[in-house]
TIBA-164633 format. One line per field, with one value per residue (C-alpha): residue number from 0; residue in one letter; z, y, x. Coordinates in steps of 0.25 Angstrom, whole numbers, plus 5000, padded with zeros to 4 digits. Layout:
N
seq <- c(NUM,...)
type <- c(A,...)
w <- c(Z,...)
v <- c(Y,...)
u <- c(X,...)
***
This chain:
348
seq <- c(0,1,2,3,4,5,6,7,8,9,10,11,12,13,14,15,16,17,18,19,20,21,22,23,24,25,26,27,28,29,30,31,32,33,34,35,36,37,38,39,40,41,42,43,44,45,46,47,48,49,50,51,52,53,54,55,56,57,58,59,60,61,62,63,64,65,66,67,68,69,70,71,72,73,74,75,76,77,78,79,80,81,82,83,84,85,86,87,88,89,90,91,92,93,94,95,96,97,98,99,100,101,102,103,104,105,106,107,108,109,110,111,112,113,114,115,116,117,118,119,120,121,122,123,124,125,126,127,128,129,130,131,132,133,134,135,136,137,138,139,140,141,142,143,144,145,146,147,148,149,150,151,152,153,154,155,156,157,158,159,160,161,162,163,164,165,166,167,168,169,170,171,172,173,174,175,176,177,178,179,180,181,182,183,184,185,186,187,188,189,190,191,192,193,194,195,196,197,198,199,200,201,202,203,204,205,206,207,208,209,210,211,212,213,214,215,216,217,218,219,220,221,222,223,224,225,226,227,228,229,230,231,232,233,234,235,236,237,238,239,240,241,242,243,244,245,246,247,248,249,250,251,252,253,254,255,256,257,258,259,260,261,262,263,264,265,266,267,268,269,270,271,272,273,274,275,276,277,278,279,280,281,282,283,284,285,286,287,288,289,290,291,292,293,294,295,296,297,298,299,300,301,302,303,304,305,306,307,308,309,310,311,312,313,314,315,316,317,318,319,320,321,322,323,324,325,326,327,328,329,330,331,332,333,334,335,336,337,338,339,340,341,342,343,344,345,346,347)
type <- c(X,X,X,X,X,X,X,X,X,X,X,X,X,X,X,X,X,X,X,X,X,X,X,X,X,X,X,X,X,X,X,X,X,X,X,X,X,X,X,X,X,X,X,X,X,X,X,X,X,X,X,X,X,X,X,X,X,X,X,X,X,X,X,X,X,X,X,X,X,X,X,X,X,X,X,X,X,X,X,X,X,X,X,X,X,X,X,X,X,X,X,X,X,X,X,X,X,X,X,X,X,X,X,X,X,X,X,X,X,X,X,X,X,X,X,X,X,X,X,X,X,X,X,X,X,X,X,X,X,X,X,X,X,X,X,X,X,X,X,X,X,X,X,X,X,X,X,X,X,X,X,X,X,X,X,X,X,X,X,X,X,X,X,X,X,X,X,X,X,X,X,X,X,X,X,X,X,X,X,X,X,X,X,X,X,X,X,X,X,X,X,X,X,X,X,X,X,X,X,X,X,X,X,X,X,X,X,X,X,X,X,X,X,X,X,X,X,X,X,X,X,X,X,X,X,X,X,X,X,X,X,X,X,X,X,X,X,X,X,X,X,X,X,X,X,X,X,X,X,X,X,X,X,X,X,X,X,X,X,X,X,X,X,X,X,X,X,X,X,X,X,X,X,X,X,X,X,X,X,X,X,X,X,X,X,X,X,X,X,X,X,X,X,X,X,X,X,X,X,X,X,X,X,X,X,X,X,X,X,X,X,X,X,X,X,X,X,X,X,X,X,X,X,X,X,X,X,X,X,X,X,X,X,X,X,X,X,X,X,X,X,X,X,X,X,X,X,X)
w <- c(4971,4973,4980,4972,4978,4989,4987,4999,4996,5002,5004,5010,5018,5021,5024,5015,5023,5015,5003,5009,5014,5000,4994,5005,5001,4986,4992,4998,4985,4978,4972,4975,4982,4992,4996,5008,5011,5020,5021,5029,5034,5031,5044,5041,5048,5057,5061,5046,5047,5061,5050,5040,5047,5054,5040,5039,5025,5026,5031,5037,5041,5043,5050,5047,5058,5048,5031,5025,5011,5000,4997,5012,5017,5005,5007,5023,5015,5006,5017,5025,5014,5009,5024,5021,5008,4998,4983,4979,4987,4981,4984,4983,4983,4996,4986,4976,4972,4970,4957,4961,4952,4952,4960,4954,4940,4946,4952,4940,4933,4943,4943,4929,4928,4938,4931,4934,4948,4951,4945,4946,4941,4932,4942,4938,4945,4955,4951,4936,4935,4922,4922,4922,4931,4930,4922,4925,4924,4912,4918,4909,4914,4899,4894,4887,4891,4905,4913,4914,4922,4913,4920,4909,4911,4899,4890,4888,4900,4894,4885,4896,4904,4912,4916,4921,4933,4943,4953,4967,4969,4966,4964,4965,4969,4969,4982,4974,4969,4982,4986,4974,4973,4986,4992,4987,4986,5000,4996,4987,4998,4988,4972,4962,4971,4964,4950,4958,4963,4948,4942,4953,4949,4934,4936,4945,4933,4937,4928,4930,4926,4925,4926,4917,4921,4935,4942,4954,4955,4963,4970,4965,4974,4987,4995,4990,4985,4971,4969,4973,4980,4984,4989,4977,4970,4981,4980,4963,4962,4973,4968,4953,4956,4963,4955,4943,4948,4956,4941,4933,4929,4923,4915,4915,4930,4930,4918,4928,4940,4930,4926,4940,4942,4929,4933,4946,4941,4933,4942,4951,4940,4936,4950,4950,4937,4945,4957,4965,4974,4986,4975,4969,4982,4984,4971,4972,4985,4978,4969,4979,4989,4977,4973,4989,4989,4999,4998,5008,5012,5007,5021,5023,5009,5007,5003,4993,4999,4999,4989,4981,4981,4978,4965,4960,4964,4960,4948,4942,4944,4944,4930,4918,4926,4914,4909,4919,4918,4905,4909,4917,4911,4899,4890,4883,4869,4878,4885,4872,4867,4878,4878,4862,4864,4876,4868,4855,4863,4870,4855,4851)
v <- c(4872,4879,4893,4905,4915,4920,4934,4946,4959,4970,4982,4995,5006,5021,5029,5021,5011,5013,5010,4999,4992,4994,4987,4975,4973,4972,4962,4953,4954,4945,4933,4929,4916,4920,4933,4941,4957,4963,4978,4988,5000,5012,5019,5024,5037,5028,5014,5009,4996,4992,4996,4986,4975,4976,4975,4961,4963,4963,4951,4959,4974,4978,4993,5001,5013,5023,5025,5016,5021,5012,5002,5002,4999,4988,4982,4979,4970,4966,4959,4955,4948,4940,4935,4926,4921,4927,4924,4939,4952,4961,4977,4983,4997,5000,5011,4998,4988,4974,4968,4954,4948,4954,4947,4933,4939,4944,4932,4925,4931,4932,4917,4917,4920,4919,4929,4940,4946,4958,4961,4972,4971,4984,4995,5003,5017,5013,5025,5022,5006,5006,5015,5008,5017,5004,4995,4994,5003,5003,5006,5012,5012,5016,5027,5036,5048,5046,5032,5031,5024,5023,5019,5010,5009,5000,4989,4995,4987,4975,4979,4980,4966,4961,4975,4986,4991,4988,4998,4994,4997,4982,4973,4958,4955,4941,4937,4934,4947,4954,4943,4947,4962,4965,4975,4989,4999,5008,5020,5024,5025,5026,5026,5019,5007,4999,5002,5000,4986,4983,4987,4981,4968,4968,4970,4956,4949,4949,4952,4963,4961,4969,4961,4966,4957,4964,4975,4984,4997,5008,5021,5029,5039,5034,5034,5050,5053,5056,5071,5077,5070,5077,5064,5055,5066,5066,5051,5050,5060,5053,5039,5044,5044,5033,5023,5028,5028,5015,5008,5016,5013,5020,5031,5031,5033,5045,5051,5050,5058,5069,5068,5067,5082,5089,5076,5081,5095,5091,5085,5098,5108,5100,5101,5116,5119,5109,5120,5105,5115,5105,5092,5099,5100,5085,5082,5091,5084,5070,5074,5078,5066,5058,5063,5062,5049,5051,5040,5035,5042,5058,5061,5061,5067,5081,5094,5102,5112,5126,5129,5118,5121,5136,5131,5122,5135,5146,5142,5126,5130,5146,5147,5138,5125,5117,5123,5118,5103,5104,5107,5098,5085,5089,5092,5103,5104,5106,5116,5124,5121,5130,5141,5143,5144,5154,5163,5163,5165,5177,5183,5179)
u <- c(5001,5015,5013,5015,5030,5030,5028,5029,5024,5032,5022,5028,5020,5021,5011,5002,4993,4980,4988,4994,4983,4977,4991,4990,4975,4977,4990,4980,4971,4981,4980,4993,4996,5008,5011,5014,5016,5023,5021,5032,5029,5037,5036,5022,5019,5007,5003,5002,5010,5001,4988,4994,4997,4983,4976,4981,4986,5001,5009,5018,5017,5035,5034,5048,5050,5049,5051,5063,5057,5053,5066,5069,5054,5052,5067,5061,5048,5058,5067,5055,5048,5063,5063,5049,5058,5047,5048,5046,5043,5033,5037,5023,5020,5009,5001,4998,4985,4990,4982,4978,4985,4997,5007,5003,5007,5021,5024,5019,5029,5039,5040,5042,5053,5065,5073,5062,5065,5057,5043,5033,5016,5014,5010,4997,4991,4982,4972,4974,4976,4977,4987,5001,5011,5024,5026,5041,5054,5066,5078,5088,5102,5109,5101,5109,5104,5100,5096,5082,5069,5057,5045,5037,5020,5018,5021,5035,5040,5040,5050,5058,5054,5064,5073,5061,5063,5049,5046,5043,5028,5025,5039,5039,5054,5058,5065,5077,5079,5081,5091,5101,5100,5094,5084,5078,5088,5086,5093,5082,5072,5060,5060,5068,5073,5064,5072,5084,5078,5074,5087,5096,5086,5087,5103,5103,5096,5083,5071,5059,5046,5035,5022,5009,5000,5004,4997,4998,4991,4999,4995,5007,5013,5006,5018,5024,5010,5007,5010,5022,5034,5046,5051,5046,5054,5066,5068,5067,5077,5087,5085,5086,5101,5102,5098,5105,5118,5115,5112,5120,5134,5147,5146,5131,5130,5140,5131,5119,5126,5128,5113,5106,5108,5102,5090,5088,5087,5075,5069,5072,5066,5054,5049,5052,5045,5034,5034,5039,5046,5049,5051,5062,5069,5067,5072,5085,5087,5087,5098,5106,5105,5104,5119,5125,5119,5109,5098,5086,5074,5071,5069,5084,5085,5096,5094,5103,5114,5110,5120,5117,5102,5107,5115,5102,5091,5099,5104,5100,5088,5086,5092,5089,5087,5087,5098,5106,5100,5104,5118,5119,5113,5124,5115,5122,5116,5103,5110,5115,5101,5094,5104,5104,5087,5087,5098,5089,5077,5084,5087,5073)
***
């Protein structure tokens, strides 16, 4: 009877061994036929990687001198794993539980199809598990009004088979995939380099899929936590622009640039209204490295001039901030809108 693919799960760790372990337990549960892991440590802060490899689970315990970030830290699985000439590599969040049958029913369909490339199980909320929180991403690069990533947590992805965009907590990757388009895109550091993977796999020809008979159950926010993140928050912003205008083209990407601003500002007065005193700070700092093109971990991460911070505090946002976001997103009917009620309200 002919062996099933050789698959290689590629597990990374930071500060989580607990939730490691638990991850590379529910790995040995599987029923699957031929697989292997190999976990890399992040530069944890203690003797983690020795921990794991002592617990017997992994086939290979990889320890990095301090924290890559997520594309970086998976990119060294990824080229360990390639090196044992696997059939697909399997990108697996550390804070998930691994249904039993779940790799056998990626494979299955894996194999199914050649054109397929890159596959993901549907992602459930480890407290809630019948809570879907992914069921795959529409990437849509010729809105009309503005690009958009909409997160789909039903049966609406099926209308979309073939060109959703998988996130990385659980993505089988056929080896042939990596060898055409290459490695996750490092400059992202974490967030949104698996949407860069899908779409920079979908425009190589190859197929997504988003297997329902699938599941994986995931710890959301382990790594950042699940309350505020300033640095969630930092790297969203910053990443936002990256991936537009890497995907983008022509006139669609110059209309981004415009827009970037006025969404940055949102994002800064929502967390202002919020009382998100040191998030809006991280945010405004995203848009700025974002538009000098400085990229890579949020430890290295700028801050705004003091007389751009001034112009942005004083007067964006210390006289009618929407105003201003209105203004500068173009929306001038809105603008004329909001002036004509204030006057009448001042008459009134």
């Amino acid at each position: 009877m002919r062996r099933p693919p050789a698959v290689w799960v590629v597990i990374l760790n930071w500060n989580g061994l607990a939730d490691t372990l638990e991850c590379l337990a529910s790995a040995r549960r599987l029923r699957y036929g031929n697989l292997y892991v190999v976990v890399v440590d992040n530069g944890s802060s203690s003797s983690e990687a020795d921990q794991i490899e002592g617990s017997g689970l992994a086939d290979a315990v990889l320890q990095e001198p301090g924290n890559l970030g997520y594309a970086a830290g998976c990119n060294v699985g990824l080229r360990y794993a390639l090196g044992r000439n696997p059939d697909y590599v399997w990108l697996l969040n550390n804070d998930t539980v691994i249904d039993g049958g779940c790799l056998d029913a990626l494979v299955t369909v894996g194999e199914s199809d050649e054109r397929i490339g890159i596959l993901s199980p549907v992602v459930y909320e480890f407290a809630s598990p019948h809570e879907i929180q992914f069921a795959g991403t529409v990437v849509d690069l010729h809105g009309e009004r503005k690009p958009t990533l909409t997160a789909l947590a039903g049966p609406a992805a099926q209308a979309n088979e073939g060109r959703l965009a998988l996130w990385g907590t659980a993505l089988l990757i056929k080896r042939s995939v990596v060898e055409k388009i290459g490695f996750l895109d490092e400059r992202y550091f974490a967030y949104v380099e698996d949407m860069d993977f899908s779409v920079r796999a979908i425009g190589a020809g190859f197929r997504t899929s988003v297997v329902h008979e699938a599941a994986v159950f995931h710890k959301h926010g382990a790594s950042l936590g699940t309350g505020e993140s300033p640095i969630r928050e930092y790297l969203l912003a910053r990443n936002e622009y990256l991936f537009w205008t890497t995907h983008l083209t022509g006139w669609r990407r110059v209309r981004y640039r415009f827009r970037y601003v006025p969404w940055v500002l949102r994002r800064i007065l929502d967390a202002r209204v919020n009382g998100r005193k040191s998030t809006e700070e991280y945010i405004a700092s995203g848009g700025w490295d974002a538009l000098r093109g400085r990229w890579g971990s949020w430890e290295r991460r700028g801050r705004l001039p003091g007389w751009l911070r001034a112009v942005l505090n004083r007067v964006v946002l210390g006289w009618r901030p929407f105003l201003w976001v209105k203004l500068l997103e173009g929306d001038f009917r809105g603008v004329a809108a909001e002036v004509l009620r204030r006057g009448m309200k001042r008459r009134g």
